[in-house]
N, C-alpha and C positions, 0 to 999 in steps of 0.2 A: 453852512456846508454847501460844497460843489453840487451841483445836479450831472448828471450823468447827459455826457453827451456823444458819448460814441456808444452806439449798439453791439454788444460782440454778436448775439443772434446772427445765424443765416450767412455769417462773415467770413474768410478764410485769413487766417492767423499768420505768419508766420515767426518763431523761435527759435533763434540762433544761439547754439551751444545747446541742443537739445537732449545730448547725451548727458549734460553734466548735470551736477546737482541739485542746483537751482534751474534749469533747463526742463529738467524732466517732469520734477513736482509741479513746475507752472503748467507744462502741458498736461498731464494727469487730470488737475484740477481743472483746468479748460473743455475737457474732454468728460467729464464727471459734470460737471454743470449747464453746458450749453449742448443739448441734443443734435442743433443743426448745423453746429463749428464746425468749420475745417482748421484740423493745426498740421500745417506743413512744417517740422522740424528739417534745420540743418545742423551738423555736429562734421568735424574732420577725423574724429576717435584719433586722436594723439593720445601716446602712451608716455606722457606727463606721470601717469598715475594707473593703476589698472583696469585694464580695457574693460576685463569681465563685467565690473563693476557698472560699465556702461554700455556696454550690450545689456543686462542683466535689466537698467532701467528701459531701455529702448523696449521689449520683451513684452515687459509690462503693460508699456504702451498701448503695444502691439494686440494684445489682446482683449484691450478694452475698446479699442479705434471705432472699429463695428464701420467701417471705410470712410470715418473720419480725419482718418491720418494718414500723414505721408509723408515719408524721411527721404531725405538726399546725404550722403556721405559725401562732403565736401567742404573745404573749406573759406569763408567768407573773403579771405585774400584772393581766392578766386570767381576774378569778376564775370567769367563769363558763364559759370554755375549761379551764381546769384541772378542775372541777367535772364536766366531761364526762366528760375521758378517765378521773377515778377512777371516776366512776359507774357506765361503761360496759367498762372494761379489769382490772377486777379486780387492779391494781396492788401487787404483794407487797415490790417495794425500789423506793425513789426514792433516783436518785445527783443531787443540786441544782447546778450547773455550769452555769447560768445567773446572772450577772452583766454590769452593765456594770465594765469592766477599765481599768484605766489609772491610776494616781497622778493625773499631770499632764491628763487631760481631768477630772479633778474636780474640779479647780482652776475650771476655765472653763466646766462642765456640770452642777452639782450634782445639778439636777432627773432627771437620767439615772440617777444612784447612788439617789438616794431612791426610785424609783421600783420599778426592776430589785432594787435589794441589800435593801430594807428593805419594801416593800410585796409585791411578788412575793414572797422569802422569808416573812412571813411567812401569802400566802395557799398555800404550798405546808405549813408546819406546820399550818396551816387546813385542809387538805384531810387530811392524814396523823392529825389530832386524830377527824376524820367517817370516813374510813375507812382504818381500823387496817392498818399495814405493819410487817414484822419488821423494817424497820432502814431509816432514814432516812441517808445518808451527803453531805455537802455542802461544798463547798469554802470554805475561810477561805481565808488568804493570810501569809506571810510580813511582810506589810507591818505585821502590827498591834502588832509588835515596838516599832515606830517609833522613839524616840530609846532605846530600851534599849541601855543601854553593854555590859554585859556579852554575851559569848560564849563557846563557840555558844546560840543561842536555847531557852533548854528551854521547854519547856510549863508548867514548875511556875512560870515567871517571868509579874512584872505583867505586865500592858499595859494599862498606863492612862494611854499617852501617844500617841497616834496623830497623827502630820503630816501628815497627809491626809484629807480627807472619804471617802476609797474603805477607807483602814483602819480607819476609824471604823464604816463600814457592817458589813464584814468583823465586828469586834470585837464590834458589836450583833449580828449576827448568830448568834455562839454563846453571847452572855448570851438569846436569844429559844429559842434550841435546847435549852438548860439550861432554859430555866422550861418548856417544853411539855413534855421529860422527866419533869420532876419534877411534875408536876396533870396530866398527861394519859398518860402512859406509854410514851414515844414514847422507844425506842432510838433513840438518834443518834450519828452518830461527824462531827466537823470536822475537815477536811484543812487543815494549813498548807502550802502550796504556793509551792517556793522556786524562782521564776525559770526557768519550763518554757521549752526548745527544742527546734526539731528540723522538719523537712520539712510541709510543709504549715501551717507555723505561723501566728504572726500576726503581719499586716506592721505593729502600731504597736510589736511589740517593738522592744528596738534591734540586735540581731544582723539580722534583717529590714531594719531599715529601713538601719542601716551597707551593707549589702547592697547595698540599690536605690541609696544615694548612689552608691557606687564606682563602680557601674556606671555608672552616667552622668557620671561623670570629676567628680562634686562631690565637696567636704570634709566628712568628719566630725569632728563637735565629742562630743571623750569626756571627760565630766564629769570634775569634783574632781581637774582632771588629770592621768586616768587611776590615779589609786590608790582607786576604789572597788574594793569586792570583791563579786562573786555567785557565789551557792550555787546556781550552774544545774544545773540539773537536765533529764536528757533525756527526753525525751515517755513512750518505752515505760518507763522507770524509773517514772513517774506510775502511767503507765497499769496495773502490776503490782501497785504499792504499794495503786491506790485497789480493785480485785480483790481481794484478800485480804482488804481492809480489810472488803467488800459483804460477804463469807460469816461474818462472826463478827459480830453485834449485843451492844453493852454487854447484861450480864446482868443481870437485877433483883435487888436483893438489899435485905438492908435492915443501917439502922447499928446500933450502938449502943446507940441509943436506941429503938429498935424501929421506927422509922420509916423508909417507904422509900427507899433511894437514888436518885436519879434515873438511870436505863440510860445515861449519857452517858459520851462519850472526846471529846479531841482528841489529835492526834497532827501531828509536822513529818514532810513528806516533800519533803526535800530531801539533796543529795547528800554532804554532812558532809564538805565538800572547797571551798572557797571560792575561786575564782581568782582575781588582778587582773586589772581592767577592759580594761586595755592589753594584758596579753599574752596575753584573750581575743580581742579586737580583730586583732591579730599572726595567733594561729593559724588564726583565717576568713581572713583574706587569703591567707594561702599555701593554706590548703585550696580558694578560690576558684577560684588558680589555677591548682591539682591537676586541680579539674575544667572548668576553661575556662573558665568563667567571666568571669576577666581573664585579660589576657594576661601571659604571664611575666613580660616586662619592664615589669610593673605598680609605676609610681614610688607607692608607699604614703606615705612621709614627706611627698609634696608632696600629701595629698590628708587629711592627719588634723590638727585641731584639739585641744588641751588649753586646756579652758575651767573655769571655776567650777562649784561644788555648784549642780545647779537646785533651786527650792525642793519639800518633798515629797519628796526624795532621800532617803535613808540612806547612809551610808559602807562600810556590810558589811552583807550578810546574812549568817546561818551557823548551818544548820539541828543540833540535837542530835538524833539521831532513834535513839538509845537505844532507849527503849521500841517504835518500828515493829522492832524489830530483835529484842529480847526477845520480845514480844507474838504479833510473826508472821514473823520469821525473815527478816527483807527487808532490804535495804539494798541503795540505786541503784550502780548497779556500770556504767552505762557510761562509759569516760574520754571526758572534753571534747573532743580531737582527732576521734577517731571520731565521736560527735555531729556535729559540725560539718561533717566530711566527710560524713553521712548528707545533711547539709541544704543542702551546697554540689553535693551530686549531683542533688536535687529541686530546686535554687535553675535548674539550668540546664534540666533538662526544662521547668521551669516556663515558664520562658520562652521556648524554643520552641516549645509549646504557646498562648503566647496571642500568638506571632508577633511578638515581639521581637527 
């Protein structure tokens, strides 16, 4: 196993997309563990999805901070808001979890992906090049697999078939993260991140949005029908995974040839357990109506659709995640039932709280 070489203690953090889903729980968690952290979040609250939802985690934050925290509304395309808070915040790890997210809105949004995934990243390697951070850590995605047949998904495998403009971004994004390691010296590690759920999440997922249908007595349409498979993964399993990951920075070394390595990793953090789509679908409904959500005598079979592959889909993800496991002794260990249960018990606060 890696030995830990980045201290968060006494450090100031910063986490970009820190309204979002995975944004928030990493700061939470950062803020709940390290007494002397500073985590400076930036988020631009694009209404992609409901804002409430993200003020709602900001909030939270907010009230655990104790003047640990400090958010900027702004977005990472703008460089000269980023430019600040390094100038000014003495910045020691950037965790990058600012993205526009979605297969299917890249299809219809391109300008949103180019903007967020490709200009923003690379004014945050822009800023990490100007002033020097012990480990740069950022989110990829599962998706840049794309038509790769083979599974589970290893890291040693291509990807140089992307079906979507959002995996494409993703996949540039760690050829842009590999060239600024290598000329500029810049540890980085890329998270492949396989299908996160779980309470407070995001409503364009589809366990989310299968959710709000139900509940309002519509049908869901479950792709490829029902025999896709994902490697969900639960929030805190993330959020542990990407922890470990922040305190050990790629080591500089050099090859062979005497020339330097570039400090670079990527790693999958996904749950090396793939369900079917269906009898995903199955176990939120009875957990729904575990927690009241629906009612018992909730007719499911009158309320589910089996439709075709959308396009941008994949048939399986399925994370190999060996190395997070050799490397740093991790491996996502919450079962899917529970998960769900977690999220069908926030699904119902949830909505008593905004009065539904």
């Amino acid at each position: 196993m890696l030995k830990h070489n980045v201290e968060l203690s006494g450090k100031a953090v910063l986490v970009t997309g820190a309204a979002g889903f995975i944004g928030s729980a990493l700061s939470r968690r950062l803020l709940s563990d390290y007494e002397d952290i500073r985590v400076i979040g930036i988020d631009s609250i694009t209404d992609y999805y409901d804002v409430n939802i993200k003020y709602g985690r900001l909030a939270e934050l907010e009230k655990m901070s104790r003047g640990r925290w400090k958010f900027v509304k702004a977005s990472i395309a703008d460089r000269d808001a980023l430019e600040n808070i390094f100038s000014s915040e003495n910045i020691s790890v950037v965790v990058n979890l600012a993205a526009q997210a979605g297969v299917r809105y890249s299809i219809t949004n391109p300008d949103a992906y180019v903007e967020s995934n490709l200009i923003g990243f690379y004014n945050i390697l822009e800023a990490c090049r100007h002033h020097p951070v012990e480990h740069l850590v950022y989110a990829s995605s599962s998706s840049v697999y794309g038509s790769n047949k083979k599974v589970p998904y290893s890291t040693d495998d291509k990807v140089d078939n992307p079906v979507s403009l959002y995996a494409a971004t993703k996949k540039s994004n760690e050829l842009m993260a590999h060239a600024y390691s290598k000329l500029y010296d810049i540890p980085s590690t890329g998270l492949r991140f396989f299908t996160v759920y779980g309470p407070a999440g995001r409503p364009d997922m589809a366990y989310f949005g299968f959710t709000d249908k139900l509940v309002a007595g519509e049908t869901i349409k479950i792709f490829n029908y029902g025999n896709c498979k994902r490697d969900f993964t639960y929030i805190d399993d993330i959020v542990e995974g990407v922890v470990r990951v922040m305190r050990h920075a790629p080591e500089r070394s050099k090859g062979e040839d005497g020339l330097p390595v570039p400090p670079y990793k990527v790693y999958n953090i996904g749950n090396n357990n793939p369900e079917n789509l269906l009898d995903f679908v199955s176990i939120l409904q009875e957990e729904l109506v575990r927690a009241g959500v629906l009612p018992a005598d909730y007719d499911f079979e009158a309320h589910k659709e089996l439709v075709p592959m959308q396009p941008g889909d994949v048939p399986i993800t399925y994370a190999d995640t060996t190395p997070l496991e050799d490397e740093f002794g991790f491996k996502p260990s919450t079962p899917l039932r529970e998960g769900l249960r977690r999220f069908a018990r926030w699904y119902g606060e949830y909505r008593k709280g905004s009065g539904e």
